[in-house]
PyMOL Python script that loads the backbone (N, CA, C, O; Angstrom):
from pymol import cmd

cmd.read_pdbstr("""\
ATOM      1  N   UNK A   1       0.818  -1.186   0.000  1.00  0.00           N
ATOM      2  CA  UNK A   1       0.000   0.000   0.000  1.00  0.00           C
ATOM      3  C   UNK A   1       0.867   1.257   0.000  1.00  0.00           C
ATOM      4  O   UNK A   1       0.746   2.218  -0.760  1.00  0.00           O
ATOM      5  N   UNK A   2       1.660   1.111   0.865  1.00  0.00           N
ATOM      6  CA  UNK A   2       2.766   2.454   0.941  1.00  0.00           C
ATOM      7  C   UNK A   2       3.687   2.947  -0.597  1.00  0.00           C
ATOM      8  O   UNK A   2       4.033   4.069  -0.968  1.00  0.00           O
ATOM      9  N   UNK A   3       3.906   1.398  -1.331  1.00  0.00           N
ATOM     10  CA  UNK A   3       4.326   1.373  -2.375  1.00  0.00           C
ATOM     11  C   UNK A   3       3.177   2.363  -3.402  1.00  0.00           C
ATOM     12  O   UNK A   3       3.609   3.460  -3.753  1.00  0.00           O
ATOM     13  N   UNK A   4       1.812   1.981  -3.841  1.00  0.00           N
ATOM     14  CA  UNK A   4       0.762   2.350  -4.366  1.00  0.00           C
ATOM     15  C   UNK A   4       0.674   4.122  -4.389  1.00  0.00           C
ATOM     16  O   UNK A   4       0.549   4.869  -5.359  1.00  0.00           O
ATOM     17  N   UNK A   5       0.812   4.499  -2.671  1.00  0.00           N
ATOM     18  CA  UNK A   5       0.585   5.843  -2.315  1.00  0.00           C
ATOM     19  C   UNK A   5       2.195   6.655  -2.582  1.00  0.00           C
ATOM     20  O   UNK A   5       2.248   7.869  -2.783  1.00  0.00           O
ATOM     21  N   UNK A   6       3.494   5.737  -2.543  1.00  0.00           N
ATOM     22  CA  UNK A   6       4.179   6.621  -3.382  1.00  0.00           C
ATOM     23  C   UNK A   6       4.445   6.970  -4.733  1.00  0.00           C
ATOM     24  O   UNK A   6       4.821   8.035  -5.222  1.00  0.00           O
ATOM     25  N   UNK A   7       4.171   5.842  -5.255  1.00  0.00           N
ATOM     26  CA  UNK A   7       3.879   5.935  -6.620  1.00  0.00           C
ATOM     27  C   UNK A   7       3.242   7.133  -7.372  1.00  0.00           C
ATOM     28  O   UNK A   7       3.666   7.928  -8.211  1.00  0.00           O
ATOM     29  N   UNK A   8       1.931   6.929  -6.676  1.00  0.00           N
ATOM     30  CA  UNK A   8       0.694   8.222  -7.059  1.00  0.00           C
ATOM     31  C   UNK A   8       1.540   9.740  -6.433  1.00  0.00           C
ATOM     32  O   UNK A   8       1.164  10.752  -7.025  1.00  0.00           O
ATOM     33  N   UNK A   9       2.186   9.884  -5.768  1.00  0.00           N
ATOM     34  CA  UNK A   9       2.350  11.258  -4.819  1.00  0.00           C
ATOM     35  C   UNK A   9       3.984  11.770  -5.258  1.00  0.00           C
ATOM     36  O   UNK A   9       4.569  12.721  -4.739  1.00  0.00           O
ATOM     37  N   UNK A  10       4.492  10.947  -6.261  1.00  0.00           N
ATOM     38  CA  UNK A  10       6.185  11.480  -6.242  1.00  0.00           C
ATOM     39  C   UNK A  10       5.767  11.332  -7.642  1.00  0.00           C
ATOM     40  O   UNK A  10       4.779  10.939  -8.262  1.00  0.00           O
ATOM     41  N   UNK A  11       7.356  11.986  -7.967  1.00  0.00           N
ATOM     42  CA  UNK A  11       7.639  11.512  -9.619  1.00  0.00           C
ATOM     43  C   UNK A  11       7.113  12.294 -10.382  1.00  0.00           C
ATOM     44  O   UNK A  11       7.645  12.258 -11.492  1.00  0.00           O
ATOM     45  N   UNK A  12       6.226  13.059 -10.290  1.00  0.00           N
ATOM     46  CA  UNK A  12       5.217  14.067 -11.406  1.00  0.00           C
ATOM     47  C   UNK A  12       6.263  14.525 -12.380  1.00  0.00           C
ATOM     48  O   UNK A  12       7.121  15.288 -11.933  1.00  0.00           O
ATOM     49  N   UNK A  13       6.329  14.143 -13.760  1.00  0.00           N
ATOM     50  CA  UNK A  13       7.389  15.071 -14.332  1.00  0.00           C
ATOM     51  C   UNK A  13       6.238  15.799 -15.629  1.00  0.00           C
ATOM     52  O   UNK A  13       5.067  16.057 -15.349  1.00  0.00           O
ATOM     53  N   UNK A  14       6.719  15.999 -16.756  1.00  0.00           N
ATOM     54  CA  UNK A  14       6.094  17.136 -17.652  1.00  0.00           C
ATOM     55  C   UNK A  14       4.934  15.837 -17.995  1.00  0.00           C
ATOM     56  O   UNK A  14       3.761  15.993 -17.655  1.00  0.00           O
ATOM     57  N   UNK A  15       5.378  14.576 -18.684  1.00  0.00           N
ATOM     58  CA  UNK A  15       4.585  13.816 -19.605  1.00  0.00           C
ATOM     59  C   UNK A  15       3.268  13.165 -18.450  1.00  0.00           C
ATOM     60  O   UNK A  15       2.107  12.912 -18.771  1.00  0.00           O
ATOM     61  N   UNK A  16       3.803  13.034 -17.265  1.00  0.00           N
ATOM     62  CA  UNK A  16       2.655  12.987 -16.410  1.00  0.00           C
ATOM     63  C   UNK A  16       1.274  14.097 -16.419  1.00  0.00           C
ATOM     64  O   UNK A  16       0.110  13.834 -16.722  1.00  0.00           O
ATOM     65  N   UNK A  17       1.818  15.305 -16.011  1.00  0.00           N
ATOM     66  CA  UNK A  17       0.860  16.495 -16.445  1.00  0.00           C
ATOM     67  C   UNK A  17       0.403  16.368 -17.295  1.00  0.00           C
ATOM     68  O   UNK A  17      -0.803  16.194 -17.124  1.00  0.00           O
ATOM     69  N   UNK A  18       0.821  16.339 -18.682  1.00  0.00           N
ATOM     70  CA  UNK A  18       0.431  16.270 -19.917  1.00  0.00           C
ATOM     71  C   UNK A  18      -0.374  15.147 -20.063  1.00  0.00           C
ATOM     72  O   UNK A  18      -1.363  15.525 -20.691  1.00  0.00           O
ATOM     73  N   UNK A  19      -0.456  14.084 -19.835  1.00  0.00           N
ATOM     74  CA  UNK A  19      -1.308  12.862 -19.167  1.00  0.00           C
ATOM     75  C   UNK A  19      -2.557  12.792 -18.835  1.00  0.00           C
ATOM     76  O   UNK A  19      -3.530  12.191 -19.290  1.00  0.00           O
ATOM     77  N   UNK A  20      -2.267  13.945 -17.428  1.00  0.00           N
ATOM     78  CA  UNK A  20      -3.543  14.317 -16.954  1.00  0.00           C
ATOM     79  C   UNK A  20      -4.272  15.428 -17.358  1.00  0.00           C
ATOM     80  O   UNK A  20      -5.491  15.399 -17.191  1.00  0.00           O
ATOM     81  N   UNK A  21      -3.716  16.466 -17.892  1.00  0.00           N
ATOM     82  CA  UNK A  21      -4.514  17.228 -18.614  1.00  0.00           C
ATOM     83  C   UNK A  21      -5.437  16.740 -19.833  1.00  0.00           C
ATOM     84  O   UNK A  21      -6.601  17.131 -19.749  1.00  0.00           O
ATOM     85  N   UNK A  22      -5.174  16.084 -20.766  1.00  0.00           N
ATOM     86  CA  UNK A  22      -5.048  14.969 -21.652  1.00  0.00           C
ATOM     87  C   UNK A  22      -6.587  14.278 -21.110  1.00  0.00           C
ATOM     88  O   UNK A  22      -7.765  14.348 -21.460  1.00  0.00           O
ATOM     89  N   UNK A  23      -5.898  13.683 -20.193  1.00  0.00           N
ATOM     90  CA  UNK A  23      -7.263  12.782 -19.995  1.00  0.00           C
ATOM     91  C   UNK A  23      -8.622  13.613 -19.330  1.00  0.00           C
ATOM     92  O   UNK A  23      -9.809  13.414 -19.585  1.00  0.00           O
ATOM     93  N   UNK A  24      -8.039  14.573 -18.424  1.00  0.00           N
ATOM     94  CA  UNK A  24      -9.584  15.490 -17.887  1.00  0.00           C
ATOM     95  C   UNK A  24     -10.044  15.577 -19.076  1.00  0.00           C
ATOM     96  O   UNK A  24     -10.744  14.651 -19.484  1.00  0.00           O
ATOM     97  N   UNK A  25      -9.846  16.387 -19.687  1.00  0.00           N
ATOM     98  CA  UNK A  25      -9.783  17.451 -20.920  1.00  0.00           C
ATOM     99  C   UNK A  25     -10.621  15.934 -22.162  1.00  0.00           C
ATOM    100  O   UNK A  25     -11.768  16.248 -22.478  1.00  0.00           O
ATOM    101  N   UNK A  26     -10.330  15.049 -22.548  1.00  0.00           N
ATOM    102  CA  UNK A  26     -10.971  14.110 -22.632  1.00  0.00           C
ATOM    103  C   UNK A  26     -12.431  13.589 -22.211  1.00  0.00           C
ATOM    104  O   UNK A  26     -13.410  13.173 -22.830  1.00  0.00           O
ATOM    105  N   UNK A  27     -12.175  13.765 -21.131  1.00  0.00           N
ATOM    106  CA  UNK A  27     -13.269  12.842 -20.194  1.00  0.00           C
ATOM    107  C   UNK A  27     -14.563  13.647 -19.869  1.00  0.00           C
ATOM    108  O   UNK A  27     -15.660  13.186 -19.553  1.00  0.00           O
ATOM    109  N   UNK A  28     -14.022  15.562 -20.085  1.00  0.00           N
ATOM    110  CA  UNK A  28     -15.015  16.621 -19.602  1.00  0.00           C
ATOM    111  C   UNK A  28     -15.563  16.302 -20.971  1.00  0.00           C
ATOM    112  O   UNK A  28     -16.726  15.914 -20.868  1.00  0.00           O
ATOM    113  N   UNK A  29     -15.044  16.336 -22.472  1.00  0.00           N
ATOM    114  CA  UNK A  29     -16.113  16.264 -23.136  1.00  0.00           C
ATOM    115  C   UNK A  29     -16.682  15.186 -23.759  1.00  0.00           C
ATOM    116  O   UNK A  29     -17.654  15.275 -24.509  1.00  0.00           O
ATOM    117  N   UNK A  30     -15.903  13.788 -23.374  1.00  0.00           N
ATOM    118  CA  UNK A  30     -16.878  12.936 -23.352  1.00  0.00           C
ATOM    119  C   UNK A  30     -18.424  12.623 -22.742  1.00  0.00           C
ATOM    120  O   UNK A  30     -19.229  11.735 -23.024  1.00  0.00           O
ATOM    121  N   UNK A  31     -18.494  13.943 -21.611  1.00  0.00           N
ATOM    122  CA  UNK A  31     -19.630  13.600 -20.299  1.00  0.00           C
ATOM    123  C   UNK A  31     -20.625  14.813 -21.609  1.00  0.00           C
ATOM    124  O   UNK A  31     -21.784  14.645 -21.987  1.00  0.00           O
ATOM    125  N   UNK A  32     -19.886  15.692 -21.928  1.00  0.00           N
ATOM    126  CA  UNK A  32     -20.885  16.984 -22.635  1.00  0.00           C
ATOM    127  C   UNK A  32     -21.361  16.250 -23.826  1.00  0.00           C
ATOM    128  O   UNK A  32     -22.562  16.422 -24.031  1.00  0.00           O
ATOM    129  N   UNK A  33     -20.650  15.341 -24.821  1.00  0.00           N
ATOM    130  CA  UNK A  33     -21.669  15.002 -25.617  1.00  0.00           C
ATOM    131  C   UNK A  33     -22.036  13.431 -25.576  1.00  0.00           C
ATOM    132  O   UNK A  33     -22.642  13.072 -26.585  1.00  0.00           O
ATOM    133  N   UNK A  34     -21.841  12.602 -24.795  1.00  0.00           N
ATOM    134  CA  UNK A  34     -22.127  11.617 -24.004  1.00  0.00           C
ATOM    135  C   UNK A  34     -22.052  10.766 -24.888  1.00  0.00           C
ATOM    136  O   UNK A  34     -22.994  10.375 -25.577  1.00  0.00           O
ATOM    137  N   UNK A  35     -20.399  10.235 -24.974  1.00  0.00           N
ATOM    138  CA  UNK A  35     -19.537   9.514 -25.769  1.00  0.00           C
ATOM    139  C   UNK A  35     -19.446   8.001 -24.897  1.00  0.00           C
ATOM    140  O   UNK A  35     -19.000   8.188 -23.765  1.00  0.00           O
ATOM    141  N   UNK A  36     -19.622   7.230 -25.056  1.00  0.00           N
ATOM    142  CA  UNK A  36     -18.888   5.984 -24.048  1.00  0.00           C
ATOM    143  C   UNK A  36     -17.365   6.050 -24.205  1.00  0.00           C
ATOM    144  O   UNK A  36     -16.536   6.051 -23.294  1.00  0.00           O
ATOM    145  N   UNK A  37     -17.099   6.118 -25.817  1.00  0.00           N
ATOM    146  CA  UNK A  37     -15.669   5.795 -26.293  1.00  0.00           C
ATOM    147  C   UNK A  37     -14.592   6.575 -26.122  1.00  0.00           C
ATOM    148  O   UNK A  37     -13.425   6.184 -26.105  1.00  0.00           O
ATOM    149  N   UNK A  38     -14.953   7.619 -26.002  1.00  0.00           N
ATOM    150  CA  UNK A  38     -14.577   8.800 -25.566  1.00  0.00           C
ATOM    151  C   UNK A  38     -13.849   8.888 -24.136  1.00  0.00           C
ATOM    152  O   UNK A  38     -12.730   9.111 -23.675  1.00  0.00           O
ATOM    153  N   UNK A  39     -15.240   8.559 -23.677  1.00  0.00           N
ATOM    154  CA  UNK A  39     -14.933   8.573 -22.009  1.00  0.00           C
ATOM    155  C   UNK A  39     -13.686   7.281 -21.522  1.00  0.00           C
ATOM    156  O   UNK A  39     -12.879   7.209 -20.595  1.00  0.00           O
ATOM    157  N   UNK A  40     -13.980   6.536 -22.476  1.00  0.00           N
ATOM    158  CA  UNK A  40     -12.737   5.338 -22.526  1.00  0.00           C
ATOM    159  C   UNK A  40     -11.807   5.528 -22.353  1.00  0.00           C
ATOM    160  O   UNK A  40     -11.114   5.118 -21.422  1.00  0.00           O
ATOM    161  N   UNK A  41     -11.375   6.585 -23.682  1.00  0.00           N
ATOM    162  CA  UNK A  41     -10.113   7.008 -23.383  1.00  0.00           C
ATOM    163  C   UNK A  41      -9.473   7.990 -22.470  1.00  0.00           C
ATOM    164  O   UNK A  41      -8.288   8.197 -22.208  1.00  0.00           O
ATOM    165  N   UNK A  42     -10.501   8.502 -22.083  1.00  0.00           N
ATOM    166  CA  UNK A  42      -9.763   9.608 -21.351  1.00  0.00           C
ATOM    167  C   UNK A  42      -9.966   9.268 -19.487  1.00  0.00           C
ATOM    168  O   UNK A  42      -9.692   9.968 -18.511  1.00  0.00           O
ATOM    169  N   UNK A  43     -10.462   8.116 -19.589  1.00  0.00           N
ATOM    170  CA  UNK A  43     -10.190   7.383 -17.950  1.00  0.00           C
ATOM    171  C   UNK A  43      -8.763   6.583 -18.217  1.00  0.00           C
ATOM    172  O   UNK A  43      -8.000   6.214 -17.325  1.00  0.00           O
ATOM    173  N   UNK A  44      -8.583   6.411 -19.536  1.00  0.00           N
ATOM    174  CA  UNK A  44      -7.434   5.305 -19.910  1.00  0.00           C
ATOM    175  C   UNK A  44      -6.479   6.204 -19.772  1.00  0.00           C
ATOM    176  O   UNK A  44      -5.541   5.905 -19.033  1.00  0.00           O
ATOM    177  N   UNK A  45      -6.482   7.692 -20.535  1.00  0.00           N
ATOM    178  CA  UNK A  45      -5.291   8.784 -20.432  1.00  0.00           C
ATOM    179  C   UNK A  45      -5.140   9.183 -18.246  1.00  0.00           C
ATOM    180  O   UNK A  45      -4.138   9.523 -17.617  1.00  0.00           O
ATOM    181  N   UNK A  46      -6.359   8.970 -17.809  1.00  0.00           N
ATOM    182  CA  UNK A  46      -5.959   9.263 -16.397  1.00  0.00           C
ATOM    183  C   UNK A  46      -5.602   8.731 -15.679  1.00  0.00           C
ATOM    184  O   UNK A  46      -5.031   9.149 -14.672  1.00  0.00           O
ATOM    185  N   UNK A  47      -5.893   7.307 -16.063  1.00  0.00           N
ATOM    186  CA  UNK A  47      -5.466   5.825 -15.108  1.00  0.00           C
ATOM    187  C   UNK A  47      -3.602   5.886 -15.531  1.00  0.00           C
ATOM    188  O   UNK A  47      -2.777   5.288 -14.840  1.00  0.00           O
ATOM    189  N   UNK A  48      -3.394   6.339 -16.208  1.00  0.00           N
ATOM    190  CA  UNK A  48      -1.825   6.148 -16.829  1.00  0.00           C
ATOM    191  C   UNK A  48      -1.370   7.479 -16.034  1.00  0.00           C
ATOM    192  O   UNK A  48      -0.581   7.192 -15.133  1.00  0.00           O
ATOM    193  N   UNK A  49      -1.578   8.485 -16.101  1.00  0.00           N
ATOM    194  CA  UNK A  49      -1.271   9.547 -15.537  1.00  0.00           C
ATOM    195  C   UNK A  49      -0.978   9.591 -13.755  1.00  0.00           C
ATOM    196  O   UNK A  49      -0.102  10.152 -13.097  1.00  0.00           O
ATOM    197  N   UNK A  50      -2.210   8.678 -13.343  1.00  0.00           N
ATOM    198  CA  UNK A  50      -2.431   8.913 -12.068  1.00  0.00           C
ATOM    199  C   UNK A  50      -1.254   7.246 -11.533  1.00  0.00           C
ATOM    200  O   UNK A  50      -0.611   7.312 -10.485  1.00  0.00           O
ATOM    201  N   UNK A  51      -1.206   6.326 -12.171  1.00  0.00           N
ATOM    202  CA  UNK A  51      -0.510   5.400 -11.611  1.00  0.00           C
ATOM    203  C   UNK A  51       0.833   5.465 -12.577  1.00  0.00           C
ATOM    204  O   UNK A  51       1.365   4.361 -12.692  1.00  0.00           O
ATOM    205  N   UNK A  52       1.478   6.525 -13.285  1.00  0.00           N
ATOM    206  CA  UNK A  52       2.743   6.280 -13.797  1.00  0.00           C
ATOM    207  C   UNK A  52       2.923   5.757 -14.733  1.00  0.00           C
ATOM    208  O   UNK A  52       4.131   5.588 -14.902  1.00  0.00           O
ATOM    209  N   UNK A  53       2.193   5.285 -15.682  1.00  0.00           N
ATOM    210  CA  UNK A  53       2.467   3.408 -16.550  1.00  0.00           C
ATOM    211  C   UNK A  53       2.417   4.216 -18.009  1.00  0.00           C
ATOM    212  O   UNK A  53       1.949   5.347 -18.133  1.00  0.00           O
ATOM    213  N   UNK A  54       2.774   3.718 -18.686  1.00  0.00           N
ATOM    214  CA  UNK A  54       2.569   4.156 -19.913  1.00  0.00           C
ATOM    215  C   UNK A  54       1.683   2.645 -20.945  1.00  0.00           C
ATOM    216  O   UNK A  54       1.145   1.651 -20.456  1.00  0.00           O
ATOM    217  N   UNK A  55       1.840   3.029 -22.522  1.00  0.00           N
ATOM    218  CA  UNK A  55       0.748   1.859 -23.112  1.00  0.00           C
ATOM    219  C   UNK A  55       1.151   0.579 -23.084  1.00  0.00           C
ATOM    220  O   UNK A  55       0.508  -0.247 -23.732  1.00  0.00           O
ATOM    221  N   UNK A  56       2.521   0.104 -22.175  1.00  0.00           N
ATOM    222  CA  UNK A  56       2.844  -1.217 -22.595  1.00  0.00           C
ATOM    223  C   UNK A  56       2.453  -2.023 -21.024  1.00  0.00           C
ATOM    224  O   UNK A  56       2.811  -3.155 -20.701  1.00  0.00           O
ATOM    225  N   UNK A  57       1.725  -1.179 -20.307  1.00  0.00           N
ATOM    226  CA  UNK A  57       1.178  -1.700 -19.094  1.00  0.00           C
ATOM    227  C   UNK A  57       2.055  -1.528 -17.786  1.00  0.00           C
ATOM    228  O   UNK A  57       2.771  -0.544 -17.600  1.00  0.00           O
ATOM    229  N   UNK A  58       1.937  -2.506 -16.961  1.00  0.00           N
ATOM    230  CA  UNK A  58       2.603  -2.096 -15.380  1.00  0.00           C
ATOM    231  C   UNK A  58       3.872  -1.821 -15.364  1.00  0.00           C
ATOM    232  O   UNK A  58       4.630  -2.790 -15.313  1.00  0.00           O
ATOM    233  N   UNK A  59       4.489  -0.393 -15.402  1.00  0.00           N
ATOM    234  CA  UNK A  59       5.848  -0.065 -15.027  1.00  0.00           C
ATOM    235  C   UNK A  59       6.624   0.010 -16.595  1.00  0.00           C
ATOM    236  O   UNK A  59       7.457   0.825 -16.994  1.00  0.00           O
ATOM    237  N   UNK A  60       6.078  -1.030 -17.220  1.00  0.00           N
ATOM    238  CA  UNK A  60       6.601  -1.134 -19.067  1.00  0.00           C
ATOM    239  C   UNK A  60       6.655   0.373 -19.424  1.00  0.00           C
ATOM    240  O   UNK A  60       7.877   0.520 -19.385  1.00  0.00           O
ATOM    241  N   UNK A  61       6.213   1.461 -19.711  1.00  0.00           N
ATOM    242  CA  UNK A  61       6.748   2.352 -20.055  1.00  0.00           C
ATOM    243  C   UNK A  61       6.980   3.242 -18.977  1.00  0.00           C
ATOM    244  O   UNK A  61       7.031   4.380 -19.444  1.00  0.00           O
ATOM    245  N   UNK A  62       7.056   3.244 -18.407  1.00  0.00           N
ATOM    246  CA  UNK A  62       7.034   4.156 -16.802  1.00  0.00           C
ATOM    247  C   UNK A  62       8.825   4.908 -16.785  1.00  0.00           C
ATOM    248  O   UNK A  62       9.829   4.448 -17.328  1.00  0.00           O
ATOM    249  N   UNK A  63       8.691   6.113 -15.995  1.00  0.00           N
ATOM    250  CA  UNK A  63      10.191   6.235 -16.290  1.00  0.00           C
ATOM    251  C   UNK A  63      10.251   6.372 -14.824  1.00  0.00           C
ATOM    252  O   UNK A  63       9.647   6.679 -13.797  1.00  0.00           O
ATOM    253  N   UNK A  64      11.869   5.759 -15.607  1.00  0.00           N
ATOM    254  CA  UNK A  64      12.328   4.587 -13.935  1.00  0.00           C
ATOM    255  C   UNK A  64      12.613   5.614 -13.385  1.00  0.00           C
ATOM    256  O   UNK A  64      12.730   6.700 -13.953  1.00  0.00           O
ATOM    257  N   UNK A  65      12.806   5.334 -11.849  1.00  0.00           N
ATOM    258  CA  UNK A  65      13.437   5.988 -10.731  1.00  0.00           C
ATOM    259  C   UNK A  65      14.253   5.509  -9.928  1.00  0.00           C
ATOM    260  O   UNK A  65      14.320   4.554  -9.154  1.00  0.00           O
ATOM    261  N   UNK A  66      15.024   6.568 -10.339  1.00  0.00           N
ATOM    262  CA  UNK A  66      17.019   6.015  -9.789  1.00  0.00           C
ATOM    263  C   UNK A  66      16.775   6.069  -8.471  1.00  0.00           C
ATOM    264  O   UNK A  66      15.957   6.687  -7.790  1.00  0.00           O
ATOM    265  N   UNK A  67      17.834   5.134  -8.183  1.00  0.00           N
ATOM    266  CA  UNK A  67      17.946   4.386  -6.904  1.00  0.00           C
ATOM    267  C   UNK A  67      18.863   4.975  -5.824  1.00  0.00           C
ATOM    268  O   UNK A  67      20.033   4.946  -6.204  1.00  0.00           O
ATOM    269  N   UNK A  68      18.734   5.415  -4.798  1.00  0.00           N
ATOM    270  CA  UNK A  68      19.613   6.385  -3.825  1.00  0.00           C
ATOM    271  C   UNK A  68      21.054   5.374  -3.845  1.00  0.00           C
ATOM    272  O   UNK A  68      22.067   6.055  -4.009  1.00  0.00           O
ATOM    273  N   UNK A  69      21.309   3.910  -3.709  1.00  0.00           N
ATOM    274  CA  UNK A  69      22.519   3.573  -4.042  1.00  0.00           C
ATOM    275  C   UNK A  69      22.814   2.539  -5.234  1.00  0.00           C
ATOM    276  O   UNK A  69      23.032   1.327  -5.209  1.00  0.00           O
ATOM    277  N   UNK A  70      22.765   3.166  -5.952  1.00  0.00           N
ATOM    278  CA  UNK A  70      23.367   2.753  -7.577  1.00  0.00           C
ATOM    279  C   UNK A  70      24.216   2.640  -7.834  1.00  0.00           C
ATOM    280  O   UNK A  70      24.325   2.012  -8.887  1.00  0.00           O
ATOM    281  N   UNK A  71      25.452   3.074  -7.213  1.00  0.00           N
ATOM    282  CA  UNK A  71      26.671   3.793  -7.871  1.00  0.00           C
ATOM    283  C   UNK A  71      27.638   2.356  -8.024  1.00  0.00           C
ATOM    284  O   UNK A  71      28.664   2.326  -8.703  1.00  0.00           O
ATOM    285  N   UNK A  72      26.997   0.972  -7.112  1.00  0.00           N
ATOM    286  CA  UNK A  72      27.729  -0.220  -7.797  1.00  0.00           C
ATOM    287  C   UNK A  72      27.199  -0.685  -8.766  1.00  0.00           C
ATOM    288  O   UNK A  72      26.013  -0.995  -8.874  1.00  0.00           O
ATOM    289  N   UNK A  73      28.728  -0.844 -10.202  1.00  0.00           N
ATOM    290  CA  UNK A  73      28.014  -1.758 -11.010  1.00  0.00           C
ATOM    291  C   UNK A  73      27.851  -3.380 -11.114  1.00  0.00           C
ATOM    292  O   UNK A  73      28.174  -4.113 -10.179  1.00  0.00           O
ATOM    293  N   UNK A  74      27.382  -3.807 -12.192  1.00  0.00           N
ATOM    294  CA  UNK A  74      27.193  -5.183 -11.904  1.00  0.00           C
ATOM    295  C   UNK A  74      28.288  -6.254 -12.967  1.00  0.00           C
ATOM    296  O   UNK A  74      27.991  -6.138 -14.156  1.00  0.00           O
ATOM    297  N   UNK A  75      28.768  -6.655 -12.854  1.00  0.00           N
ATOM    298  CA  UNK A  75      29.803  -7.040 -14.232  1.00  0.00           C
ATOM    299  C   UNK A  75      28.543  -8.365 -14.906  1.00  0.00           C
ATOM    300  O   UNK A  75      27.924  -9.200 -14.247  1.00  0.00           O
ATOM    301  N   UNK A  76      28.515  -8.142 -16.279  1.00  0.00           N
ATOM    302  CA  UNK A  76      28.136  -8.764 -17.064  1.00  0.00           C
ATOM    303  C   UNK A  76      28.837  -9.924 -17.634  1.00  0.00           C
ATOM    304  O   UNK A  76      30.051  -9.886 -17.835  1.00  0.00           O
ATOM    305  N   UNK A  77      28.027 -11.080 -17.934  1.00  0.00           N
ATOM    306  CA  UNK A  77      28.717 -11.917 -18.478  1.00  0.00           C
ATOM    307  C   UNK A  77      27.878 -12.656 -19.729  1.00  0.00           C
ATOM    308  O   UNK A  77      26.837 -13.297 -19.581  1.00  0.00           O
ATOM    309  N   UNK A  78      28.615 -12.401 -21.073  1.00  0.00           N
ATOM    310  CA  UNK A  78      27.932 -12.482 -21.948  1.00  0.00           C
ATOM    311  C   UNK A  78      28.608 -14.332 -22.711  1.00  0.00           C
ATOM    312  O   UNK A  78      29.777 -14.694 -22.846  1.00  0.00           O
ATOM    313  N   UNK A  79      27.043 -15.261 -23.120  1.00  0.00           N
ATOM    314  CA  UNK A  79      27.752 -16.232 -23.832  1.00  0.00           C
ATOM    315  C   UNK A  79      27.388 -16.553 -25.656  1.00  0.00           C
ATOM    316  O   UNK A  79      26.344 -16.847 -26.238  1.00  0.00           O
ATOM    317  N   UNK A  80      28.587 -16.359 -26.061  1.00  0.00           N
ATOM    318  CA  UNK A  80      28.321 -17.095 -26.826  1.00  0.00           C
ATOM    319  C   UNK A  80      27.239 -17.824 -27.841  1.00  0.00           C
ATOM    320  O   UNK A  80      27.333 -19.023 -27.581  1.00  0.00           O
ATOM    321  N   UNK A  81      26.428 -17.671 -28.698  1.00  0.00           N
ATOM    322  CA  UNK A  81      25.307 -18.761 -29.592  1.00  0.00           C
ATOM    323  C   UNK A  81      25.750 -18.949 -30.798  1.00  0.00           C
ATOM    324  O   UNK A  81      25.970 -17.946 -31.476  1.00  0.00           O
ATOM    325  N   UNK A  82      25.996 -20.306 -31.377  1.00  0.00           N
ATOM    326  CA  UNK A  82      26.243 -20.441 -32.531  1.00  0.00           C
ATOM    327  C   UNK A  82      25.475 -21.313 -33.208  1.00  0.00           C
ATOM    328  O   UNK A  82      25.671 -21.506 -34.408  1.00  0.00           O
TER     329      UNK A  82
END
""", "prot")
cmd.dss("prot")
cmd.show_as("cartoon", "prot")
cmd.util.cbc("prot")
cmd.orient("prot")
C-alpha cells in the first residue's frame, strides 16, 4: 500500500501532467456530448497519468526511478550462440 501511495504522490514530471490534462480534458467532453468511447479514453489517459504506466502496461513504459545507491556496477557476463 505504501508502495501504491508513493507511486501516485512522487515523480510528477512534464509527460505525467500532460497525461492528466489529456485525460480530464478528454473525459469533460466525453460527459458533454455523451460519448462511451470517448470517455474510454480519457479514464485510460488518467489511469496512466495517475498510476505512472505508460501503453505497454505495469511499469513497461514508466520512467524509472534512480535508486539512492546505484553507484555499484554489476559485471556482465555475456555467452556465446552459434
Amino acid at each position: 500500500m505504501e508502495t501504491l501511495k508513493q507511486t501516485i504522490l512522487t515523480n510528477w514530471n512534464f509527460m505525467r501532467w500532460l497525461r492528466l490534462a489529456i485525460g480530464a480534458y478528454v473525459l469533460v467532453q466525453a460527459v458533454m456530448v455523451h460519448d462511451n468511447m470517448l470517455g474510454f479514453f480519457g479514464a485510460f489517459f488518467l489511469f496512466q497519468a495517475v498510476t505512472n504506466t505508460g501503453c505497454c502496461g505495469t511499469q513497461g513504459c514508466a520512467v524509472p526511478v534512480p535508486k539512492k545507491n546505484s553507484s555499484k556496477t554489476e559485471e556482465v557476463e555475456f555467452e556465446e550462440i552459434k
